[in-house]
C-alpha positions as CSV (number, residue, x, y, z in Angstrom):
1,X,0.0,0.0,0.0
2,X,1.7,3.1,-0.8
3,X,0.9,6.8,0.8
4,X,-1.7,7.5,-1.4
5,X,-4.0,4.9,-0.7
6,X,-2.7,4.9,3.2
7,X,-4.2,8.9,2.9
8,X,-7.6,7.4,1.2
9,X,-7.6,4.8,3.9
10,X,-7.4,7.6,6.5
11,X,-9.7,9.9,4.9
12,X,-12.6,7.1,4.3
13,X,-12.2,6.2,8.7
14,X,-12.6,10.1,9.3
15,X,-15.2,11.2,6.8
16,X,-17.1,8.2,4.8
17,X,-19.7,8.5,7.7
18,X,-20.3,12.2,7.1
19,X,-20.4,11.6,3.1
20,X,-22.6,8.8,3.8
21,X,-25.3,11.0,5.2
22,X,-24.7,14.0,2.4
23,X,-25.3,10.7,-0.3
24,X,-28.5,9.8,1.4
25,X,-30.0,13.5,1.6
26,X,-29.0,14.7,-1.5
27,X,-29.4,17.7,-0.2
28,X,-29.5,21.0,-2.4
29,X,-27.1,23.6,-2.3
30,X,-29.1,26.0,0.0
31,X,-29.6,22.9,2.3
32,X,-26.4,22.6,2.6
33,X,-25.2,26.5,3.1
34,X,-28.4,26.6,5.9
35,X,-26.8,23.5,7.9
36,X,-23.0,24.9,7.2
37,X,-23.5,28.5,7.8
38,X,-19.8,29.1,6.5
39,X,-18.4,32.0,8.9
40,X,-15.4,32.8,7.5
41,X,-13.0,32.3,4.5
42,X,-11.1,29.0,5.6
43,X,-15.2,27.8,6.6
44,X,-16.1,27.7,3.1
45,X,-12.6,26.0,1.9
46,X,-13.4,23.3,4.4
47,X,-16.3,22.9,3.3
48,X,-15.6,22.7,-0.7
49,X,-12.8,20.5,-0.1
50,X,-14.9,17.7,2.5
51,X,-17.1,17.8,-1.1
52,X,-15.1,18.1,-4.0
53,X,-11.9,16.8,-3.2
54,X,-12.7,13.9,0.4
55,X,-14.9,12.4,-1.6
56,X,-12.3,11.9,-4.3
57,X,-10.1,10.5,-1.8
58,X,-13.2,8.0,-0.4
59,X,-14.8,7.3,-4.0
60,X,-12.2,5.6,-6.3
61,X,-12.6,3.5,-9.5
62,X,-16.5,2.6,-10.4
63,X,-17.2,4.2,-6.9
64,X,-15.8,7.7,-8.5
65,X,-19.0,8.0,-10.5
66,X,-21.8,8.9,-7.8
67,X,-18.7,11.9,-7.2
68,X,-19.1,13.0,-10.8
69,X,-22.9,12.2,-10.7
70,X,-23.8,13.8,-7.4
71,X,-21.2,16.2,-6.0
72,X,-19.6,17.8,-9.6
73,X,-22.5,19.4,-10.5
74,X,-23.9,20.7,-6.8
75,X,-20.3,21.7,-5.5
76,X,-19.7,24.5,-8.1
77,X,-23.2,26.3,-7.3
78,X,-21.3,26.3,-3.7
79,X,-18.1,27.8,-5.7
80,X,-20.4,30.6,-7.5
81,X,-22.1,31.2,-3.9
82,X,-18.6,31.8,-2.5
83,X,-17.7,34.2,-5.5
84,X,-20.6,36.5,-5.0
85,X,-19.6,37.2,-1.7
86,X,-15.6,37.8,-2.5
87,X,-14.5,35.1,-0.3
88,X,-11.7,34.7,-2.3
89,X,-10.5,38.2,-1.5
90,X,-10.6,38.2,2.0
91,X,-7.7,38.7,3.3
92,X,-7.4,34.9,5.3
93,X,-7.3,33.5,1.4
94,X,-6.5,36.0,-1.0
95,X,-2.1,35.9,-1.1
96,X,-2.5,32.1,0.2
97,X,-2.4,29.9,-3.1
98,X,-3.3,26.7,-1.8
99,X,-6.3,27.9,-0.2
100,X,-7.3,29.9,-3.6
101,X,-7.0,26.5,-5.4
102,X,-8.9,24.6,-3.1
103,X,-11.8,27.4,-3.1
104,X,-12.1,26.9,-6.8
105,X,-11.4,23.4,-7.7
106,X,-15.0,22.1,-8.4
107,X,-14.8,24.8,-11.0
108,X,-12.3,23.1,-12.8
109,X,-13.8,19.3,-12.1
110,X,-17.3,20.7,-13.7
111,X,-18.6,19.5,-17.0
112,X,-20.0,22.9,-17.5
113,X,-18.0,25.3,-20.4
114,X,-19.5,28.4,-18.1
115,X,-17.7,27.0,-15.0
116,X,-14.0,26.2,-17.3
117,X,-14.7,29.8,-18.3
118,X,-14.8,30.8,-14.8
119,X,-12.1,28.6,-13.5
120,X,-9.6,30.4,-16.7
121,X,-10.7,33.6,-15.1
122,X,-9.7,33.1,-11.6
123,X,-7.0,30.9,-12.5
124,X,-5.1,34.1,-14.5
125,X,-6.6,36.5,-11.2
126,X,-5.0,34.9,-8.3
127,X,-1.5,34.5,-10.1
128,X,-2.0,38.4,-10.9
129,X,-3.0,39.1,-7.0
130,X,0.2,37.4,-5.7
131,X,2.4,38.5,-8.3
132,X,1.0,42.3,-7.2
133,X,1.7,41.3,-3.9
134,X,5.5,40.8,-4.7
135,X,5.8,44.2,-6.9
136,X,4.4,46.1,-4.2
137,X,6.0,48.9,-2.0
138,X,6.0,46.5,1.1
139,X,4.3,48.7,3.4
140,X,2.3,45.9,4.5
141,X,-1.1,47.8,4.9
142,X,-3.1,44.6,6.0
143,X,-2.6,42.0,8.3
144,X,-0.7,39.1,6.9
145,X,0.5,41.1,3.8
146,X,4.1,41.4,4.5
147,X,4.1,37.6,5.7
148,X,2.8,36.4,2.6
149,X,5.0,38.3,0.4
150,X,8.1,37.4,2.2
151,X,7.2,33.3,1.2
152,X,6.4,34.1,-2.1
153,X,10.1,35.9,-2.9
154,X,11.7,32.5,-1.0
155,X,9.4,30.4,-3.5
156,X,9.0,32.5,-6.3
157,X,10.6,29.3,-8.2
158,X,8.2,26.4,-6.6
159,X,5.6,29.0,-7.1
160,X,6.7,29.2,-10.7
161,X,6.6,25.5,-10.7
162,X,3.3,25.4,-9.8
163,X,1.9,28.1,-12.0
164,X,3.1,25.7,-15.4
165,X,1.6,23.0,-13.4
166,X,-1.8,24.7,-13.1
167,X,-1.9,26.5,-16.6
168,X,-1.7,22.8,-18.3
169,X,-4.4,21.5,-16.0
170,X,-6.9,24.6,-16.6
171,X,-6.1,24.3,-20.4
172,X,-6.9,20.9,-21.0
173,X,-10.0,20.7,-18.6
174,X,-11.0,23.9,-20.5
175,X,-10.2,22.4,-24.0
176,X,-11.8,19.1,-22.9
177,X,-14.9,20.2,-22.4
178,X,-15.3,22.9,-25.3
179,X,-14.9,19.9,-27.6
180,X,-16.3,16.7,-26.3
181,X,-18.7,18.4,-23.6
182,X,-17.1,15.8,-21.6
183,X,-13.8,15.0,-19.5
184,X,-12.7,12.0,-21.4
185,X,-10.3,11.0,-18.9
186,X,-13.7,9.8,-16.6
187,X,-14.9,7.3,-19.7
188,X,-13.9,4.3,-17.6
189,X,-15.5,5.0,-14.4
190,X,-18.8,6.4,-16.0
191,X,-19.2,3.3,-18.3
192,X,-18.3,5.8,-21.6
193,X,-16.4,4.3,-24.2
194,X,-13.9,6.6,-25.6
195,X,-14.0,8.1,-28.9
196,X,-11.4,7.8,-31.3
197,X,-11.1,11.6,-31.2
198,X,-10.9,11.5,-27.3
199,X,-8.2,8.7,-27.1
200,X,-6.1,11.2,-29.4
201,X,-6.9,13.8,-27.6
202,X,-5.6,11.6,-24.0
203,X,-2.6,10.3,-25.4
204,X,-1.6,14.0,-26.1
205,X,-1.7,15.4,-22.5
């Protein structure tokens, strides 16, 4: 067993109970934000990732398709929630990368060409926010602001790295579904067979 399934192993004893009861309800988005009530920036990360991204971890194989059924299309009405109120420029998220990605990565999981649109948006916003951040006159006006800048001059290559890492993902998620409507690379779990236009497009990622 290597780390990765040791982390899904972990993961399933702490939260397939909780994800249990969400896949029973079925609850709506609104059901969800009224039993939640998110309070604060890192609230509504927690909450995106113990949907989009735990029950990744919990749901593998043939069991990843009630995740694409279920949770990818109700998880980004959460994201778009979260967006209208500009949680991710509050201050607790907005220089922090990781907890940017996290708030928007149902966007990118969505088979929904608005929500790829949306995810190509933020994905070029935050990179301009911290590189702003970095370029600015260090006067550190809010709380946290001279902090975050300081990591990102010591990691301006990892975050570099990471930026290349993230431009391919957005691209071909983005690409994806603009020409099959579909994320090709789920065709096993769903049942789908693959096109011969999709396997061409997979074998070129």
């Amino acid at each position: 067993m290597d780390q990765s399934d040791i982390y899904d192993e972990e993961c399933l004893k702490q939260f397939s109970h909780i994800l249990a009861v969400i896949y029973s309800q079925k609850p709506t988005t609104d059901q969800i934000l009224e039993a939640a009530k998110p309070c604060s920036a890192t609230f509504w990360m927690n909450l995106i990732i113990l949907l989009d991204q735990l029950t990744r971890n919990c749901y593998r194989g043939k069991e990843a398709a009630q995740v694409f059924d279920f949770i990818d299309p109700l998880a980004p009405s959460i994201v778009m929630t979260a967006r209208r109120l500009n949680i991710h420029e509050m201050l607790e998220v907005r220089w922090k990368l990781g907890y940017r990605i996290w708030l928007f990565t149902p966007s990118i999981h969505a088979v929904d060409l608005k929500m790829q649109e949306i995810m190509v948006e933020e994905h070029r916003a935050r990179f301009e926010d911290l590189q702003e951040l970095v370029q600015g006159d260090g006067e550190g006006r809010y709380e946290g602001e001279k902090e975050c800048r300081r990591v990102l001059e010591e990691e301006a290559q990892r975050l570099s790295d990471v930026k290349v890492i993230f431009d391919r993902a957005t691209k071909n998620h983005f690409v994806a579904i603009e020409r099959f409507g579909r994320l090709p690379w789920r065709n096993e779990s769903l049942g789908r067979v693959t096109t011969e236009e999709e396997q061409e497009f997979l074998e070129s990622l």
